[in-house]
C-alpha positions in Angstrom: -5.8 6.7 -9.8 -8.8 7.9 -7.6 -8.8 7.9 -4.1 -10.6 5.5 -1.7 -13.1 7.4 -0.3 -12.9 7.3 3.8 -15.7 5.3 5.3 -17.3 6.1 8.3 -18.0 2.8 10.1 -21.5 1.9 11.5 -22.3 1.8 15.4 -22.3 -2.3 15.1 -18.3 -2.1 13.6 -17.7 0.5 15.7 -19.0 -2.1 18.6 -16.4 -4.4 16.8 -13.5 -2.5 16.3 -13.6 -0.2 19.8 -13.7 -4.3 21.2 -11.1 -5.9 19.3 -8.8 -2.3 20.3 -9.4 -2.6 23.6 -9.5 -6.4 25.0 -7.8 -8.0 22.1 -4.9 -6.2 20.9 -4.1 -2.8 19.8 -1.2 -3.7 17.0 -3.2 -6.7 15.6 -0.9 -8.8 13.0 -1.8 -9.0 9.7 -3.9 -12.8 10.6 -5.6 -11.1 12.8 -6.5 -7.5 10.5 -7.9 -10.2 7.6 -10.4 -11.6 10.6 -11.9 -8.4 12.3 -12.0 -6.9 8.2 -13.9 -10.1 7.6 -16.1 -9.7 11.1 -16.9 -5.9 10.0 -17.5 -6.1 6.7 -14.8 -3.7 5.8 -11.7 -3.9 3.8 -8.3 -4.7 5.2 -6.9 -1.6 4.0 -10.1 0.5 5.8 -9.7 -1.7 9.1 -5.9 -0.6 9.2 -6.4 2.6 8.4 -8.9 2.4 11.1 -6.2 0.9 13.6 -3.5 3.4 12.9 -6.2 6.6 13.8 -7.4 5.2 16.8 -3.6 4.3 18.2 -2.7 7.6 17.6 -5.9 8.8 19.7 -5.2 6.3 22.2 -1.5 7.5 22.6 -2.7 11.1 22.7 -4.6 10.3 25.4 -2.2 9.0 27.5 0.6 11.9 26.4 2.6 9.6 24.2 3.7 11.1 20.8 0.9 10.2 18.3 3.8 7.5 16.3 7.0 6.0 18.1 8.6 3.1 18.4 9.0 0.7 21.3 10.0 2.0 24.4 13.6 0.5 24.5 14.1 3.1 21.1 
């Protein structure tokens, strides 16, 4: 079984995503995913993928650890 080969999105779903992470909702539900896949022309699996890498940058950023759960863990 082959691997998916990462895709690098374009400025416009870049526009899309960086949006959506932002002013929307950083840990959209699976409704939402199927929508903003749908809107950027990339695959559910690539838009989560996409998701999970920029909440770990995001929580970097802010000096959270990368993956944790909710603050009342």
């Amino acid at each position: 079984m082959a691997m998916e080969k990462p895709v690098i999105p374009t400025e416009e779903q870049l526009e899309i995503l960086e949006y959506q992470f932002c002013k929307v909702n950083k840990h959209p539900d699976p409704t939402m995913l199927c929508l903003i896949a749908a809107e950027t022309g990339l695959s559910e699996e690539q838009t989560l993928e996409w998701f999970k890498q920029r909440l770990a940058e995001w929580r970097k950023s802010e000096g959270l650890p990368s993956e944790c759960g909710s603050v009342r863990d």
